[in-house]
N, C-alpha and C positions, 0 to 999 in steps of 0.2 A: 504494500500500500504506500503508494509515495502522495505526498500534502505538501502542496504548496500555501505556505504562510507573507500573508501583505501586511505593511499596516502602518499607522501614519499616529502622531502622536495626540494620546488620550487627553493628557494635560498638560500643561508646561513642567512638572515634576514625576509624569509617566513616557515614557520618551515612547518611540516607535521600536528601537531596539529591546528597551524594557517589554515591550507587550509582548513580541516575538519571541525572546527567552522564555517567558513566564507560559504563551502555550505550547513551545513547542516543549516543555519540562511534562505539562500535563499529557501531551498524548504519547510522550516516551515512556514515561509511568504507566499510561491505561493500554495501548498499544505499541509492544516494543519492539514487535517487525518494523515500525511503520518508517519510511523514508522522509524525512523532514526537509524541503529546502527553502529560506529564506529569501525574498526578493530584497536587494538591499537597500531599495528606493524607498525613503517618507513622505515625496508629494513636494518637497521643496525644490528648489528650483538654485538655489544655491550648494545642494545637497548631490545634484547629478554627476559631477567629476566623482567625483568619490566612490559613489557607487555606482555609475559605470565600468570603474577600472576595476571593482571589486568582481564585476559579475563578467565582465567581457574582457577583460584582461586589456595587454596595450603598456605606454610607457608613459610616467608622469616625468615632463621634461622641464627643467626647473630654469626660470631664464629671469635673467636681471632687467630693472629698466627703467623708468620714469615713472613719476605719480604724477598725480594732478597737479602738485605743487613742486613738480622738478625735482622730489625727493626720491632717493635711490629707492630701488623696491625688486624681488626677487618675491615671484610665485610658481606655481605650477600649471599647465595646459596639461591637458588629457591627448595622446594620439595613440589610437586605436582605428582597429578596423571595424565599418559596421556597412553591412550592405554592399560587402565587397568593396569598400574604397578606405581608402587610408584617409582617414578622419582628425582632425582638432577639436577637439572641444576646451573653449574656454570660458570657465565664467567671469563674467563683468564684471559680478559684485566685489571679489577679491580685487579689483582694480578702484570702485569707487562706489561707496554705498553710504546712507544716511550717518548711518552709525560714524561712518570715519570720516564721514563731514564734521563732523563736531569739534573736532583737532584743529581746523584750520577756522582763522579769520576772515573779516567780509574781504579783506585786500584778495587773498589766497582764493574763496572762491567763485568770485568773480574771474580772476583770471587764469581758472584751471581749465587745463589743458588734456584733450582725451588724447593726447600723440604717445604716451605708454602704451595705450591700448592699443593703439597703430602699430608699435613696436613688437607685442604680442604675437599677431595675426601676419606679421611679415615675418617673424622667426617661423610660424608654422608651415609660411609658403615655402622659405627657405627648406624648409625639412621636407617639401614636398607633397606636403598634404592636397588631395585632391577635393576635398571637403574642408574647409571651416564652418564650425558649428560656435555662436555665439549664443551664452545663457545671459539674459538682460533680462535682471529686476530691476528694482529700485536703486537709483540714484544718485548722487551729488553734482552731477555733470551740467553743465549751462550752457558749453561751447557748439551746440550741434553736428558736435561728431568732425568738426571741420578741426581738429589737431589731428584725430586718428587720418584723416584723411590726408594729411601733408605728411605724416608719419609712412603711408604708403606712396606717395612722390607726387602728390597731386599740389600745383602752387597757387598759393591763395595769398591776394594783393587786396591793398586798400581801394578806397574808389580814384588813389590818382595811378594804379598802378604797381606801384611799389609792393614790393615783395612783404607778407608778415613772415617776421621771424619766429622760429618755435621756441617753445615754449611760452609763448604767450596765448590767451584764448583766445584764437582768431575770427569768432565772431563778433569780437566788441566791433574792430573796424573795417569788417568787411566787405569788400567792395566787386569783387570778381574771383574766381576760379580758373582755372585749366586742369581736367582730370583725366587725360589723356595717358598719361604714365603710371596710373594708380590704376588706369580701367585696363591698360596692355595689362598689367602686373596680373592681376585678376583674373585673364580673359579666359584661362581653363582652368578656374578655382571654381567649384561650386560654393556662393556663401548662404548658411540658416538663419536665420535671428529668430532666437525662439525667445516668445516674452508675451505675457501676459496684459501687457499696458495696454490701454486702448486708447490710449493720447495720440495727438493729430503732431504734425511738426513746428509748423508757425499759427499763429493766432492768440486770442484772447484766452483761449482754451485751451492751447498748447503746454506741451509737458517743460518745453524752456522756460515759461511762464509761470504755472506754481510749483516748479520746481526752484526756479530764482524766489519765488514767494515762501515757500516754506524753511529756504535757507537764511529768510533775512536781509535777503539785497534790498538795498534803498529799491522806493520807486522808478529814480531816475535810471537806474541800472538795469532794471528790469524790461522796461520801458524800450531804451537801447536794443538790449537782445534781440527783443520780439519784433522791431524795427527790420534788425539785420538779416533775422532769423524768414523774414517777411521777404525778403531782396534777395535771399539765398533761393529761396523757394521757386521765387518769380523767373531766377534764370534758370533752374534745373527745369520748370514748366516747360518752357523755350524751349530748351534744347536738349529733351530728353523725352518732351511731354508727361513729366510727372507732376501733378499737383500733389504734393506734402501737406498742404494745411487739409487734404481730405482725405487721405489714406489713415485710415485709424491702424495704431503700432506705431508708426516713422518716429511718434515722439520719445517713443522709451529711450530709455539713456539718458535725456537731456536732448534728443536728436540723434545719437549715433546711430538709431537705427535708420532713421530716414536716411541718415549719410551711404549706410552702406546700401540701403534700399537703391541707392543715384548711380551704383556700382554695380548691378542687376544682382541684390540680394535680396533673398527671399524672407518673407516673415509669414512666422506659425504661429496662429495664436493659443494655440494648443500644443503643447510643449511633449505633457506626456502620449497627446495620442500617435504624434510623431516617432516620440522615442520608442512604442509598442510597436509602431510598424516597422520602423529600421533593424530591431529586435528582434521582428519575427517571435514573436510573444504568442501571436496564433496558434502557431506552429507546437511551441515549445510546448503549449500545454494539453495537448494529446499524450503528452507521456506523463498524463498526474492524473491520480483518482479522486482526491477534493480538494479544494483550496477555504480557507478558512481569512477571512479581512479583518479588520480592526480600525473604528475611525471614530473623531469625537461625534459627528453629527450628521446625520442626514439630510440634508436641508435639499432646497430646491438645486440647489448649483448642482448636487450631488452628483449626478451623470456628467456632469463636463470635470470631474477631476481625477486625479490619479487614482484613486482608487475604486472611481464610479467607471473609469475608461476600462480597468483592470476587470471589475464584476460585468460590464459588458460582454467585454471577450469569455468571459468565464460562460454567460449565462449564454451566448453562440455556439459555444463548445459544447453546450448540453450537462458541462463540468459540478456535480454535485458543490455548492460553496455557500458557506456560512458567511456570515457578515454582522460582526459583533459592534455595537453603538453604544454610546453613553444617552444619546437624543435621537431621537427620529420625528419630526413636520412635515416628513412627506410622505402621505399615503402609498401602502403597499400597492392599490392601484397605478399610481402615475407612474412608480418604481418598474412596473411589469417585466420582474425579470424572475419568470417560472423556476429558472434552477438555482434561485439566490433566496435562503430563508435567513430572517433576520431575528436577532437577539438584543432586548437591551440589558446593558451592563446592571444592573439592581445592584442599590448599596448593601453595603455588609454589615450588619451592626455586632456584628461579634467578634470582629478583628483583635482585638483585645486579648481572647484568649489564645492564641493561634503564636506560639512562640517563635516559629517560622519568621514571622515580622515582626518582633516585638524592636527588632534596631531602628525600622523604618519609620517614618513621621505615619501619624495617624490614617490621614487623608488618600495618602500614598497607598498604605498598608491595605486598606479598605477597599480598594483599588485593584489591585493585583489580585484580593480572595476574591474578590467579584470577578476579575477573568478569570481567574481559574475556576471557578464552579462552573458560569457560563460557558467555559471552551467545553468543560467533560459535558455539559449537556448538550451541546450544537454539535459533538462527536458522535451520541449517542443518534442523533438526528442522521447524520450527515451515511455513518458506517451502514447501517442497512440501504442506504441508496448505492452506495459501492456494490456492495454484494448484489 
């Protein structure tokens, strides 16, 4: 009996690897034939390098380079094969995210610079990758992707001409482009931008706009941006035919995504159903007899995420699978998915005695007896549909 185990994190103090210990302990104990294997994935998006490399193997290749503030920086890309191509995966957020906004002042980021990130994505051309795959959350970014894009050799001038120098954030005075040597670079690169945002490029609306808002930049700076951000747009329309201020994505990053969008890259707004098909996820789970989920809530979004994408496939595959909740609002109706029964987690009020957890905080503890009950019941469910 092989069980595939998914699962995404119950609370901020039950992780998604805590859940996956805790049942696959229980059905080692109740069934010790049984073949356990974990998907390494929790639903983050910051999370994918990681487990990626854990499940499809490949090499984390460690490379030095610029931050947003010119500060020296050394991360990892992921290059692996997937789909028969020699793949990059890199996430963003390790290059600039809310969280590491906070370090830097209004000077720093207003005039931070995505040209590391440029530096990133040319190390992988170098290495040959026939794919770049770009993970793009959340932000600190303001420059609309126009540093990564000089970073890849594309030259970007004021309005008298003049060349900006890098390291500066070249949309404060941006006046024209040439991207001729960053689109050659490219021209047998496939690029992803996988990202959830559904921000536009330039406008009132635009992710340059309260993303400068939520960092704190004066009005006037903002103001600026969305200006430039506006006259970037208007020549890319021209001579490309792309309107940015109306493709929802372009804005993630701060723009980088629309940058790369101007360099025929592609955006997915759906990250994990991507990642399932490149995966061959399909496939894979013909060789399993139940799969068992774990997720804090079922809400309406539920089918569009990692682990509603994952109970999809499962429930196609005809794949006996349980699907353990804390909350469920969305009727087993709208859910209709015949081979998927659901469970909610029910508190434990007797954790207390249970010396197993006596080290653990309460809340926690309570937690963990409630999956383990629940998992031996949704087995008991799950085993005679096997057989």
């Amino acid at each position: 009996m092989r069980i595939l185990l998914a699962n995404q994190d119950l609370t901020g103090q039950v992780t998604a690897a805590q859940s996956g210990t805790t049942i696959a302990n229980v059905i080692q104990a109740n069934y010790g034939e049984a073949e356990i294997i974990n998907l390494p994935f929790d639903g983050k998006l910051s999370q994918i390098v990681q487990a990626l490399h854990s499940w499809n193997g490949g090499d984390l290749v460690k490379f030095n380079y610029y931050g947003p503030a010119w500060e020296t920086r050394q991360d990892d890309y992921l290059m692996t094969n997937l789909d028969y191509q020699k793949t990059a995966v890199i996430d963003a957020s390790a290059f600039s995210n809310p969280e590491l906004s906070q370090h830097y002042d209004n000077h720093d980021l207003f005039h931070a610079s995505s040209y590391g990130l440029g530096q990133l994505i040319l190390d992988a051309v170098t290495n040959e990758a026939q794919e770049i795959v770009l993970l793009q959350g959340a932000t600190g970014m303001v420059d609309g992707g126009l540093g990564l894009l000089q970073a890849l050799g594309a030259v970007v001038a004021d309005e008298s001409g003049d060349s900006i120098p890098v390291g500066e954030n070249p949309l404060i005075n941006f006046g024209q482009i040439d991207l001729a040597k960053a689109t050659d670079l490219l021209a047998k690169v496939k690029f992803t931008i996988l990202t959830a945002d559904p921000t536009v490029f330039s406008g009132h609306q635009s992710s340059i706009v309260k993303s400068g808002e939520q960092l704190g930049l004066t009005k006037e700076q903002v103001v600026r941006l969305d200006v430039r951000a506006g006259s970037f747009n208007r020549m890319m329309r021209n001579a490309i035919g792309y309107d940015l201020s109306q493709m929802a994505g372009t804005g993630a990053g701060g723009g980088i995504a629309g940058a790369l969008v101007c360099l025929n890259g592609e955006l997915v707004a759906d990250p994990f159903a991507w990642l399932f098909d490149k995966m061959k996820l399909a496939h894979f789970l013909e060789d399993f007899d139940a799969t068992i989920l774990t997720t804090a809530g079922i809400h309406q979004d539920f089918l569009n995420s990692y682990l509603g994408h994952l109970a999809l496939l499962c429930n196609e595959a005809h794949l006996p699978t349980g699907l353990l909740t804390l909350q469920r609002d969305l009727p087993v109706s709208e859910l209709n998915l015949p081979a998927v029964s659901t469970m909610l987690l029910a508190p434990n009020a007797n954790w207390q005695n249970n010396q197993d957890h006596a080290e653990i905080k309460p809340e926690v503890a309570d937690l963990i007896l409630s999956l383990e009950n629940t998992s031996q019941e949704m087995m008991k469910l799950l085993v005679p549909r096997i057989i």
